[in-house]
N, CA, C and O atoms as CSV, one atom per row, in Angstrom:
chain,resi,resn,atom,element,x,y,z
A,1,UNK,N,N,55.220,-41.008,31.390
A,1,UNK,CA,C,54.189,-41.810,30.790
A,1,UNK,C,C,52.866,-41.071,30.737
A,1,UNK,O,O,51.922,-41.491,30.066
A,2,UNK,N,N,52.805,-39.650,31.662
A,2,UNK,CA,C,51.779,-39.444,31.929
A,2,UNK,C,C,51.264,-38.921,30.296
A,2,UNK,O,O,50.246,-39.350,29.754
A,3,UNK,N,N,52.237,-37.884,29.662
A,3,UNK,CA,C,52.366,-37.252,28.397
A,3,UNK,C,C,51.793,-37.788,27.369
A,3,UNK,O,O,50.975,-37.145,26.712
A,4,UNK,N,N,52.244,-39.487,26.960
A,4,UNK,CA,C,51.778,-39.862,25.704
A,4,UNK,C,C,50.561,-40.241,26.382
A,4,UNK,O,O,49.735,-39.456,25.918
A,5,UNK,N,N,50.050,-40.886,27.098
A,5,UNK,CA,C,48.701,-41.158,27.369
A,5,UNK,C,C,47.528,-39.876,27.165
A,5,UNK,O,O,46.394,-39.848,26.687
A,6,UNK,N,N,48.299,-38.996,27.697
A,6,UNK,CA,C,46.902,-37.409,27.443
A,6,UNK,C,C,47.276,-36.959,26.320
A,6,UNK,O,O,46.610,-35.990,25.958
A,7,UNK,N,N,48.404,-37.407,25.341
A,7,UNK,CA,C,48.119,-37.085,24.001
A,7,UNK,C,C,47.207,-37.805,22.934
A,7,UNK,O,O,46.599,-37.353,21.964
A,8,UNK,N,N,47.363,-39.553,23.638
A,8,UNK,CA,C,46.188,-40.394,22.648
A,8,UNK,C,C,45.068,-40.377,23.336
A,8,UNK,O,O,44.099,-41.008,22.916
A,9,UNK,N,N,44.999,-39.575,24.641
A,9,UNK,CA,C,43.273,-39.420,24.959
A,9,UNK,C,C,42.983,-38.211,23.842
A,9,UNK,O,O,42.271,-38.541,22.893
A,10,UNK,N,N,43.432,-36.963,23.874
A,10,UNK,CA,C,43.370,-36.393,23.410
A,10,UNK,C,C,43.180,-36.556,21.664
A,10,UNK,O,O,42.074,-36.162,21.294
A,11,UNK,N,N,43.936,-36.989,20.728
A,11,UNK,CA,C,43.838,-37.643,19.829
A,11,UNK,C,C,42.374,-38.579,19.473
A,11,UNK,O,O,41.701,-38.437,18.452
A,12,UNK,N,N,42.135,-39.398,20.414
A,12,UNK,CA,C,41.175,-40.084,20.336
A,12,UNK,C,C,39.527,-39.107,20.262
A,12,UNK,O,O,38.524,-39.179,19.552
A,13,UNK,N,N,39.953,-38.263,21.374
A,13,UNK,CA,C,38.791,-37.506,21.391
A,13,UNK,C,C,38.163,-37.076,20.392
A,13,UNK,O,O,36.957,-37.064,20.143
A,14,UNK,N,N,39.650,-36.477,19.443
A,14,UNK,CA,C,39.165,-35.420,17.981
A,14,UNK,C,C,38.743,-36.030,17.565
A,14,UNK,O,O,37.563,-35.734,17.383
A,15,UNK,N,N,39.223,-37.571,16.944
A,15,UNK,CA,C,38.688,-38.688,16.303
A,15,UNK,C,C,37.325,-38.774,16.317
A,15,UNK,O,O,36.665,-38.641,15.287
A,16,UNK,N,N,36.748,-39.024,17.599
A,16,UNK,CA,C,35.693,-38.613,17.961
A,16,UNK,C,C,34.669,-37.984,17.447
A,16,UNK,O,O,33.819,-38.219,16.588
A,17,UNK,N,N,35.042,-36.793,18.443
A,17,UNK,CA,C,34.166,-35.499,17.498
A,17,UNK,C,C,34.220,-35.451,16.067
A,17,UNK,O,O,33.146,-35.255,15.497
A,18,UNK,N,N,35.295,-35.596,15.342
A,18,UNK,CA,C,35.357,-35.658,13.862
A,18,UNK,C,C,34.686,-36.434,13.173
A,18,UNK,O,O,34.195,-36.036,12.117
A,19,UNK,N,N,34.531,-37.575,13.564
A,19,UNK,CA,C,33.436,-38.626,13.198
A,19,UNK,C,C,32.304,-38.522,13.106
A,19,UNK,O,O,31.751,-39.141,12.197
A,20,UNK,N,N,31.532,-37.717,13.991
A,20,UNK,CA,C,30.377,-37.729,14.219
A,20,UNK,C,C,29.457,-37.154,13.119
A,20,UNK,O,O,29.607,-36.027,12.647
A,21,UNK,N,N,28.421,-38.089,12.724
A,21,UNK,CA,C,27.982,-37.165,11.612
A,21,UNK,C,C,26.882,-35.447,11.792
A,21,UNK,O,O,26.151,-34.921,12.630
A,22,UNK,N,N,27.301,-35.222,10.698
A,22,UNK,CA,C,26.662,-33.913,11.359
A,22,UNK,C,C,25.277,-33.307,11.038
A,22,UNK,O,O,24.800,-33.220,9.907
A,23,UNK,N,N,24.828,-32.991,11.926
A,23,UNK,CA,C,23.285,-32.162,11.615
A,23,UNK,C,C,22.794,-31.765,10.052
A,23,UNK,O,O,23.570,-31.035,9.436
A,24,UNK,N,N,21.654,-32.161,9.419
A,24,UNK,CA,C,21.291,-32.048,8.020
A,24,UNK,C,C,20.901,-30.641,8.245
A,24,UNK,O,O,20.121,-30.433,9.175
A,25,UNK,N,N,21.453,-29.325,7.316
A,25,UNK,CA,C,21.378,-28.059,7.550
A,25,UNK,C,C,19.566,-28.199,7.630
A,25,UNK,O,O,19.120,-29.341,7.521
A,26,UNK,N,N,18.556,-27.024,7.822
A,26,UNK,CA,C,17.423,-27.158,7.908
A,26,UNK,C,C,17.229,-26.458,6.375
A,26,UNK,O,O,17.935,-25.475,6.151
A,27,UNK,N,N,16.379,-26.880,5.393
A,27,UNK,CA,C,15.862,-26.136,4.806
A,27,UNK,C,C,15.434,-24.981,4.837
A,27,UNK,O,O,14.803,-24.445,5.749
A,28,UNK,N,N,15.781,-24.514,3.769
A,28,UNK,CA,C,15.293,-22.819,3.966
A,28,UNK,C,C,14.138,-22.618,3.438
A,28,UNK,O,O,13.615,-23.184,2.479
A,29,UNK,N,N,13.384,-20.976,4.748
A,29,UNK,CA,C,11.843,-21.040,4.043
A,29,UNK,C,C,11.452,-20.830,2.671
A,29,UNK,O,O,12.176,-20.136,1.957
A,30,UNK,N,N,10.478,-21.303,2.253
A,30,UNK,CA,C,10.018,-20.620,0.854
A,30,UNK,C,C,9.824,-19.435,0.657
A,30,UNK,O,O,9.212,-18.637,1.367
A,31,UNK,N,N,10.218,-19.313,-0.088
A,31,UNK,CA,C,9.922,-17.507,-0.656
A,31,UNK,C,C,8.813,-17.441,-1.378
A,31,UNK,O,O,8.683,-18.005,-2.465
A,32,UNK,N,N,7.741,-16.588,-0.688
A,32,UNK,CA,C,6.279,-16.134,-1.430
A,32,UNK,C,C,6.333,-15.755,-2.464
A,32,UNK,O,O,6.858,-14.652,-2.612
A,33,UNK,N,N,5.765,-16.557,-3.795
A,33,UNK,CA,C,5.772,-16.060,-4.843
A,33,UNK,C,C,4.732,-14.415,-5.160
A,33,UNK,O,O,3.522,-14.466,-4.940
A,34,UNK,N,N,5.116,-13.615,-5.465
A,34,UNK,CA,C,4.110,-12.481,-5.885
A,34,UNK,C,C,2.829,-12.506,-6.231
A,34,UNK,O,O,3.088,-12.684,-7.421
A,35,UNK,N,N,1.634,-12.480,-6.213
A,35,UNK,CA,C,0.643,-12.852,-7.252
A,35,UNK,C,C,0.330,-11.834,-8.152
A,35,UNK,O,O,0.317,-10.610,-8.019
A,36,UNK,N,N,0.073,-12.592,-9.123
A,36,UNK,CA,C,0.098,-12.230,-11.110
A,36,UNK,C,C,-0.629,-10.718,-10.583
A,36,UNK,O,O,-1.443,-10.488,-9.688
A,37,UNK,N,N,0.072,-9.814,-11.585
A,37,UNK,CA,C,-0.548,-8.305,-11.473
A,37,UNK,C,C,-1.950,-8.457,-12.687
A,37,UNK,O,O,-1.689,-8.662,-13.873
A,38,UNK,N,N,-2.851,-8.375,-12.385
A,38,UNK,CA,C,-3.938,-8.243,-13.277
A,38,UNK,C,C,-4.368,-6.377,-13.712
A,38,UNK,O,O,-4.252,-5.961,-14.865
A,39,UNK,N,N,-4.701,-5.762,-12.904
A,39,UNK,CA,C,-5.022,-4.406,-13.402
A,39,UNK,C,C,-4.441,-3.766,-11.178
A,39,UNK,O,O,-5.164,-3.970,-10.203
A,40,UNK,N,N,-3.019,-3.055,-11.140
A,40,UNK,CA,C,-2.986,-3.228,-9.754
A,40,UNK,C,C,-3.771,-1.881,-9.255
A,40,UNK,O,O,-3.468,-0.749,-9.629
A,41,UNK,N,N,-4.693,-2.154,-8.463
A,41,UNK,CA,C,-5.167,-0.747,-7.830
A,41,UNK,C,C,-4.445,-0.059,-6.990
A,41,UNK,O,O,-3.685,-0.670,-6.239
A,42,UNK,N,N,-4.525,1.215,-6.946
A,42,UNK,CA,C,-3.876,2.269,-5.844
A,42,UNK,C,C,-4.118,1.880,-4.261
A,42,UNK,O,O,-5.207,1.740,-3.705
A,43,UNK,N,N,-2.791,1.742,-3.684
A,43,UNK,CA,C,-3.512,1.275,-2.509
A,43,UNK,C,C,-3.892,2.564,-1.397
A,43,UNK,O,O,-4.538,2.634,-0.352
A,44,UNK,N,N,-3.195,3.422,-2.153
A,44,UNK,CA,C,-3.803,4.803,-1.319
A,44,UNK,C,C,-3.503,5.989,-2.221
A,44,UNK,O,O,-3.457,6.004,-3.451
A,45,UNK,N,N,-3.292,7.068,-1.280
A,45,UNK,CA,C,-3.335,8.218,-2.093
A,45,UNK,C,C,-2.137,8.773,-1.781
A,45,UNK,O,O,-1.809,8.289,-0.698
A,46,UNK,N,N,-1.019,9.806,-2.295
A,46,UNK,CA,C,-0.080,10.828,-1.875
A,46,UNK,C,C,-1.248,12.207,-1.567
A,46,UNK,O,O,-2.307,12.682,-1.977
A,47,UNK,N,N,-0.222,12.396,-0.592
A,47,UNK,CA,C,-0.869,13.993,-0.192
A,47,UNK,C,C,0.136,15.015,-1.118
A,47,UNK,O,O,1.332,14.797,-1.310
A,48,UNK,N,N,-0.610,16.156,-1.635
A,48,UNK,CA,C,-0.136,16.678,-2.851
A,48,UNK,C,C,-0.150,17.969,-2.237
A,48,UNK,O,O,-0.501,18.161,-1.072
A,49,UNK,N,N,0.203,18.780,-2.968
A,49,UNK,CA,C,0.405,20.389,-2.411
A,49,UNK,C,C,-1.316,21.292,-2.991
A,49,UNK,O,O,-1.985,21.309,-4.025
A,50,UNK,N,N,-1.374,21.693,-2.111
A,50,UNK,CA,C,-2.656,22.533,-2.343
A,50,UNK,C,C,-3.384,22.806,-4.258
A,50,UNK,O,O,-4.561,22.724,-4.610
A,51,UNK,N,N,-2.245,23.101,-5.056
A,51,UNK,CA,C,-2.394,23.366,-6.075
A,51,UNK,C,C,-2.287,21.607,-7.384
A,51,UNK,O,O,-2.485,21.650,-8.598
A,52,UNK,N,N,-2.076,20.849,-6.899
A,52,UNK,CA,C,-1.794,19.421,-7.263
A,52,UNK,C,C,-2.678,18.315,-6.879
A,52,UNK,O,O,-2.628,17.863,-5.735
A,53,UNK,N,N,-3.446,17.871,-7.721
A,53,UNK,CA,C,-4.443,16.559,-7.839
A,53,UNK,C,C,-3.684,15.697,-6.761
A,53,UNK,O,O,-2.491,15.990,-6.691
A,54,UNK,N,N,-4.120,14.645,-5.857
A,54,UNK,CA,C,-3.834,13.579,-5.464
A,54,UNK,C,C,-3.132,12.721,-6.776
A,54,UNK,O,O,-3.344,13.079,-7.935
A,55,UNK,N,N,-2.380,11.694,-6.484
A,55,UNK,CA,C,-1.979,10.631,-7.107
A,55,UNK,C,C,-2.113,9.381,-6.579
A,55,UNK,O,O,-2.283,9.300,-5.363
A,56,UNK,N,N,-2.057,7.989,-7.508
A,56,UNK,CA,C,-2.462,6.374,-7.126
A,56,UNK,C,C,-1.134,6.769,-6.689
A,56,UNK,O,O,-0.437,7.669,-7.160
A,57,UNK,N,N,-0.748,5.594,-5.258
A,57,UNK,CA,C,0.379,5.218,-5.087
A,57,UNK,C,C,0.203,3.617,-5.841
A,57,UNK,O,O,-0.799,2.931,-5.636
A,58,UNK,N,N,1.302,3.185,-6.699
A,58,UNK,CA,C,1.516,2.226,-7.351
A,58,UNK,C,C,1.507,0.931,-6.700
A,58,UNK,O,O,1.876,0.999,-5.528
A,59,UNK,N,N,1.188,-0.259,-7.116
A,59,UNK,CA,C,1.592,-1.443,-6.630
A,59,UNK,C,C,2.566,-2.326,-7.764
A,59,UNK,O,O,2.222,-3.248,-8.503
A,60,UNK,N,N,3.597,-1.825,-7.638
A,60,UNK,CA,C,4.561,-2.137,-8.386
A,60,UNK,C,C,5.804,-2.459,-8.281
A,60,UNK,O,O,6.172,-1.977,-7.210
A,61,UNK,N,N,7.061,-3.243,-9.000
A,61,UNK,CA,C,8.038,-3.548,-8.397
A,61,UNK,C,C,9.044,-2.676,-8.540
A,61,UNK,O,O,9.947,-2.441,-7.737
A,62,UNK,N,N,8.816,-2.112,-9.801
A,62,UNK,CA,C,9.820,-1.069,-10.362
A,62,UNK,C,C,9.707,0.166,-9.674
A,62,UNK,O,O,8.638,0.735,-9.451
A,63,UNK,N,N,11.142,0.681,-9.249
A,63,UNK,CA,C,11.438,1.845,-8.224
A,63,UNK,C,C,10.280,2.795,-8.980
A,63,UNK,O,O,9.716,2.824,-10.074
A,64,UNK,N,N,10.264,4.060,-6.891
A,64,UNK,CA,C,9.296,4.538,-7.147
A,64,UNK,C,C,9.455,5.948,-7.966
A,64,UNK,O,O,8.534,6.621,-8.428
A,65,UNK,N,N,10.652,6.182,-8.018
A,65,UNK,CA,C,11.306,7.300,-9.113
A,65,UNK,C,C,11.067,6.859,-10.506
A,65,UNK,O,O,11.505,7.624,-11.365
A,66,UNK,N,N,10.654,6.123,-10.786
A,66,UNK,CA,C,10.311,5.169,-12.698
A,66,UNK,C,C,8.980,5.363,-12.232
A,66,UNK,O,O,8.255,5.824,-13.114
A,67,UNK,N,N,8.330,5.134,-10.971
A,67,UNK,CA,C,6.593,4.459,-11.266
A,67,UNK,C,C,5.861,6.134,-11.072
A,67,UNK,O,O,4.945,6.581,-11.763
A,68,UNK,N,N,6.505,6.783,-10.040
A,68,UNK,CA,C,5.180,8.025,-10.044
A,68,UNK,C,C,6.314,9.319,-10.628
A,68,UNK,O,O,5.703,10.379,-10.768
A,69,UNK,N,N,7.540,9.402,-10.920
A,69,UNK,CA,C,8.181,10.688,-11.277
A,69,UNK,C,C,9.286,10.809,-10.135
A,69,UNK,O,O,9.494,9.886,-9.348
A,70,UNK,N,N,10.147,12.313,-10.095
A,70,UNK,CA,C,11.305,12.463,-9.856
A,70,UNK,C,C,9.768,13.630,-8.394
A,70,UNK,O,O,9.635,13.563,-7.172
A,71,UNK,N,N,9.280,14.182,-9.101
A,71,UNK,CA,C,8.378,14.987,-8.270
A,71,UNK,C,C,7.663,14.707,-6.611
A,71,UNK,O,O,7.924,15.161,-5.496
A,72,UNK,N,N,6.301,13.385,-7.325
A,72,UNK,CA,C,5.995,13.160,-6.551
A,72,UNK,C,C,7.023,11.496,-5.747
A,72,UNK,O,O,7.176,11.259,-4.549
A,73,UNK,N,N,7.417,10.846,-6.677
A,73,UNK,CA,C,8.348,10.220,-5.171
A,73,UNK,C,C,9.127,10.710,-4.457
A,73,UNK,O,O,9.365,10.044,-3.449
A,74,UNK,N,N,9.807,11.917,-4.589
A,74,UNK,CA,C,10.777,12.678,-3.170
A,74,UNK,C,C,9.974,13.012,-2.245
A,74,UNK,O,O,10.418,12.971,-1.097
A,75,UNK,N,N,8.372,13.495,-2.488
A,75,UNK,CA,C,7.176,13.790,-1.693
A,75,UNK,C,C,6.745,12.777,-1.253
A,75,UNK,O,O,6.144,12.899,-0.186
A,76,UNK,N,N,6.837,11.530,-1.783
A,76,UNK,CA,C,6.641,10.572,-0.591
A,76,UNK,C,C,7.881,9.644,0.017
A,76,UNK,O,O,7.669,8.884,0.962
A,77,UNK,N,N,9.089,9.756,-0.553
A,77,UNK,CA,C,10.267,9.572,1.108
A,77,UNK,C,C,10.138,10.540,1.610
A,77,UNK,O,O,10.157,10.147,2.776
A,78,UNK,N,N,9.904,12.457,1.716
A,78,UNK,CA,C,10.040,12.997,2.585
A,78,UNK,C,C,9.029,12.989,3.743
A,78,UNK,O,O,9.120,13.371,4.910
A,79,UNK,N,N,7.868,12.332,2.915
A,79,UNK,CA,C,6.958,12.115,4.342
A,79,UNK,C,C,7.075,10.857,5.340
A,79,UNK,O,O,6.694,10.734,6.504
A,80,UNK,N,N,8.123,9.447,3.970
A,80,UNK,CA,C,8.046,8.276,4.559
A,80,UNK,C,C,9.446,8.846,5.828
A,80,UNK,O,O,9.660,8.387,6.950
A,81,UNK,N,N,10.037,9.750,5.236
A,81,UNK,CA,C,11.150,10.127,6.394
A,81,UNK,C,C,10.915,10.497,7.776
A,81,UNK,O,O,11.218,9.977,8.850
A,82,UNK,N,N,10.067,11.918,7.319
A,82,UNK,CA,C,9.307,12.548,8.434
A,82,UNK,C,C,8.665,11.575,9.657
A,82,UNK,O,O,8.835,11.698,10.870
A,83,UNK,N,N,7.881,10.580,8.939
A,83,UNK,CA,C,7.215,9.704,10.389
A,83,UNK,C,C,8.054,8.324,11.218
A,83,UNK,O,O,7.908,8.022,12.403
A,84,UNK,N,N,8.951,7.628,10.203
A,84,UNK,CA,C,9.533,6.298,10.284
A,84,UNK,C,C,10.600,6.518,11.952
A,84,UNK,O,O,11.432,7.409,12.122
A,85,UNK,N,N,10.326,5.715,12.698
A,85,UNK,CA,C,11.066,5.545,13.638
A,85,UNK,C,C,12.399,4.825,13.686
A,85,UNK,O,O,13.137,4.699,14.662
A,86,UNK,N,N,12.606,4.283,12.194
A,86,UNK,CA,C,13.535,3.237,12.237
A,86,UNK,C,C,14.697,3.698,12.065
A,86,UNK,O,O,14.751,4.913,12.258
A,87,UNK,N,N,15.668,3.209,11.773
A,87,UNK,CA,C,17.357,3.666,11.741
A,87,UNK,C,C,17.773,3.608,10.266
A,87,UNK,O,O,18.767,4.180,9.819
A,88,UNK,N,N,16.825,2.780,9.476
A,88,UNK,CA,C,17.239,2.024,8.613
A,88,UNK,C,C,15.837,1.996,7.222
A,88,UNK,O,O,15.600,1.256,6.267
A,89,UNK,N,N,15.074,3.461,7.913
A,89,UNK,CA,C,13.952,3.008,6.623
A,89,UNK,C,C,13.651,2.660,5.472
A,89,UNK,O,O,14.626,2.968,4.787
A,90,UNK,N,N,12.780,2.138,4.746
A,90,UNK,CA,C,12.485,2.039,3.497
A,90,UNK,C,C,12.455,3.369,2.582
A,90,UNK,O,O,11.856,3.189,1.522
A,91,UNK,N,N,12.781,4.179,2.699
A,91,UNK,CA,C,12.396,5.390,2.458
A,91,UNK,C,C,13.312,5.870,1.687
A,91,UNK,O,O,14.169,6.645,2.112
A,92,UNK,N,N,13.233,5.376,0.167
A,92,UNK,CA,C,14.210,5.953,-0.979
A,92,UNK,C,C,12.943,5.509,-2.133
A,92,UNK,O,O,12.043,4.672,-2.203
A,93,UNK,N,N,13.413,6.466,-2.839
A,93,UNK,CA,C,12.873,6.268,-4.507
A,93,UNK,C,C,13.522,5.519,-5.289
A,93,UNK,O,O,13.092,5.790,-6.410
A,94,UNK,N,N,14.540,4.499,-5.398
A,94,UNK,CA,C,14.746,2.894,-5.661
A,94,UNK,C,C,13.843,2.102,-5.475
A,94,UNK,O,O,13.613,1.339,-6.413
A,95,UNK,N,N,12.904,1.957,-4.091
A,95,UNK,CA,C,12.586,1.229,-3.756
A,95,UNK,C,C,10.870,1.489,-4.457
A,95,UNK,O,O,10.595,2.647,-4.774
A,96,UNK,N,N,9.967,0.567,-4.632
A,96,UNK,CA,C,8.637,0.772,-4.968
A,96,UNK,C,C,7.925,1.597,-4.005
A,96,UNK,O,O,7.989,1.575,-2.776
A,97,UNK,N,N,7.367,2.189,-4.633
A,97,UNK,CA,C,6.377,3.118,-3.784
A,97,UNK,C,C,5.346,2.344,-2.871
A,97,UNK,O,O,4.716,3.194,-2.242
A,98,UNK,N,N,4.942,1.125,-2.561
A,98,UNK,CA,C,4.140,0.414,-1.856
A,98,UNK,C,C,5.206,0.185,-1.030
A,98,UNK,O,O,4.807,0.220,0.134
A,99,UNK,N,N,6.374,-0.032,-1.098
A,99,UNK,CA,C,7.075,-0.487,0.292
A,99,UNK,C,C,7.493,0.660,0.964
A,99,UNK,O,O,7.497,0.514,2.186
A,100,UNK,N,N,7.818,1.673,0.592
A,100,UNK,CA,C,7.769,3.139,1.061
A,100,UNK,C,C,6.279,3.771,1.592
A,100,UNK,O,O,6.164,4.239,2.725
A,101,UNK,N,N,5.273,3.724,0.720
A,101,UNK,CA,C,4.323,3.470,1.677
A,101,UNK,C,C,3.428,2.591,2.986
A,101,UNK,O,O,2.541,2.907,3.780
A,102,UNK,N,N,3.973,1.727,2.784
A,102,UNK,CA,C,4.206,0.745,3.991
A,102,UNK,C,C,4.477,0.671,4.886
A,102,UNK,O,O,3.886,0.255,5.882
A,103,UNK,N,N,6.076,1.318,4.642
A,103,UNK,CA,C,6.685,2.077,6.101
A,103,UNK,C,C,6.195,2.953,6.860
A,103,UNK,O,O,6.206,3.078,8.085
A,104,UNK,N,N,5.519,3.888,5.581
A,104,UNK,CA,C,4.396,5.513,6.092
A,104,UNK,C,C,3.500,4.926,7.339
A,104,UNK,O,O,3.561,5.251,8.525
A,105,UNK,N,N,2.553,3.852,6.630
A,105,UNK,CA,C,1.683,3.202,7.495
A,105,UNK,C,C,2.322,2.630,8.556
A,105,UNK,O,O,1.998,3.098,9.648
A,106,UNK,N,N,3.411,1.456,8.561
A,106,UNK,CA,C,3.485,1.014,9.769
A,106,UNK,C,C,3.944,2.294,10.820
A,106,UNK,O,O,3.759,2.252,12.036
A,107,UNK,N,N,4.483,3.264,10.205
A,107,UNK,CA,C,4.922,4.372,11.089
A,107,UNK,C,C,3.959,4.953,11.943
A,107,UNK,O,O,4.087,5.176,13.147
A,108,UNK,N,N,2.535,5.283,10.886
A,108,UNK,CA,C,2.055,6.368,11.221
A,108,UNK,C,C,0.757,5.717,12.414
A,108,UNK,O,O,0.074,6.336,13.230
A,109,UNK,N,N,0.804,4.188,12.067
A,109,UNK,CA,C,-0.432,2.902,13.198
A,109,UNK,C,C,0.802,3.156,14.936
A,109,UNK,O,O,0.496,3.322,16.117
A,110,UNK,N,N,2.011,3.073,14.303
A,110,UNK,CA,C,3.000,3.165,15.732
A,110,UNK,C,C,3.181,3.740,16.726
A,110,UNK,O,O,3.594,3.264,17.783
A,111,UNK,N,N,2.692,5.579,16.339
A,111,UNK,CA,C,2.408,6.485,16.953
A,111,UNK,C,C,0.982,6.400,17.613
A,111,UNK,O,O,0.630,6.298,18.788
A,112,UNK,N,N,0.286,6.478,16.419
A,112,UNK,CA,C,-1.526,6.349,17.362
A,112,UNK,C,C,-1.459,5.012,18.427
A,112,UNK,O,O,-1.945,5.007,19.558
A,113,UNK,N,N,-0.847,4.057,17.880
A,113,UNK,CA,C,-0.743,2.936,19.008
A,113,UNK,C,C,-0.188,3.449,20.579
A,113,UNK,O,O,-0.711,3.376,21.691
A,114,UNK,N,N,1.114,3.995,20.104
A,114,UNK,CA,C,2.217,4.287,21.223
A,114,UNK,C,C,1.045,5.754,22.156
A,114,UNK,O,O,1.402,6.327,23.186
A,115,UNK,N,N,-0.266,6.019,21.428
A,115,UNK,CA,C,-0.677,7.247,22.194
A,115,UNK,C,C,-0.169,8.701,21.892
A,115,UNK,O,O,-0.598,9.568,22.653
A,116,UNK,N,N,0.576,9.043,21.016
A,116,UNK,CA,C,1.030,10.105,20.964
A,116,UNK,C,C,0.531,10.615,19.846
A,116,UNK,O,O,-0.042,9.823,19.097
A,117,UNK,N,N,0.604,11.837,19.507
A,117,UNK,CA,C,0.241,12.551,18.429
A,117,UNK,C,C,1.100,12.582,17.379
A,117,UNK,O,O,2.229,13.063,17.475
A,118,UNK,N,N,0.397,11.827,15.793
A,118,UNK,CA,C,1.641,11.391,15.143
A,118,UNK,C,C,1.096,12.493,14.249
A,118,UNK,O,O,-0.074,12.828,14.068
A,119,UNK,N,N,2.388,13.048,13.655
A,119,UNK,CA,C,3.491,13.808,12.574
A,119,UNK,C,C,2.363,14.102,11.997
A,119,UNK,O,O,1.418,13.322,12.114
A,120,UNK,N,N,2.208,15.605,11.063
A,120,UNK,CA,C,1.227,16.195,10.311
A,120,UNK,C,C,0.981,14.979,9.006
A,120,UNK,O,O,-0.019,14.440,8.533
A,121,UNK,N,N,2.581,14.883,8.715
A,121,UNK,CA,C,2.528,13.557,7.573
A,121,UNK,C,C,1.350,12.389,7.717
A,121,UNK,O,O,0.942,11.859,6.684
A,122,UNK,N,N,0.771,11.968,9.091
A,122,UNK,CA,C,0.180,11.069,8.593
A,122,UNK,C,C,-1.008,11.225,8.631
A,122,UNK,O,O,-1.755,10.247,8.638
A,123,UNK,N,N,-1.639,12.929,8.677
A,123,UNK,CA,C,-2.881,13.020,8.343
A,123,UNK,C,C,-3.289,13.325,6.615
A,123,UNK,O,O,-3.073,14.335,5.945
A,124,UNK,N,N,-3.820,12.286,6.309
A,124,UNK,CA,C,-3.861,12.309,4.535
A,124,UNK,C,C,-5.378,11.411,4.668
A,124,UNK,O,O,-5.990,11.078,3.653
């Protein structure tokens, strides 16, 4: 007798739990809309080779191989390479040159923070 009884406790239980209504998922956050590009200014500069003008780094969405050239964006992942601590950087010419420079910066604030002497790259 003991058997069918701990099978309709059991039974009953799922019932149970199955019933219960369940948690309303939470809404998901909003996603920041962009604001309207009016005329976008450079938010800094690339460091260029002795013989080569500075360039605007772009504020733009379109990869940074379309926005500054095949030239100067490999010159700036190889510097966003050079400083980035991460595993996983931003640091391709797909990506816009403001988020590749971004990384430069958060890289290059990480080092002076952390006290150490950061990478030739982030003197510009």
């Amino acid at each position: 007798m003991t058997r069918p009884s701990l099978l309709a406790c059991l039974f009953l239980g799922g019932l149970l739990v199955a019933c219960q209504p369940r948690p309303e998922p939470a809404a998901p956050a909003p996603v920041p809309t962009p604001a309207p590009a009016s005329a976008p200014e450079p938010e800094t500069r690339l460091p260029e080779g002795p013989d080569m003008a500075p360039q605007p780094v772009p504020l733009d969405d379109r990869p940074c191989l379309e926005t500054l050239g095949e030239a100067a964006s490999a010159r700036l992942v190889q510097r966003c390479i050079a400083v980035s601590p991460a595993t996983r950087p931003p640091c391709n010419s797909a990506n816009p040159c403001d988020l590749i420079q971004g990384e430069i910066d958060r890289s290059c604030a990480m080092w002076t923070r952390d006290g150490e002497t950061p990478p030739k790259e982030c003197q510009s």
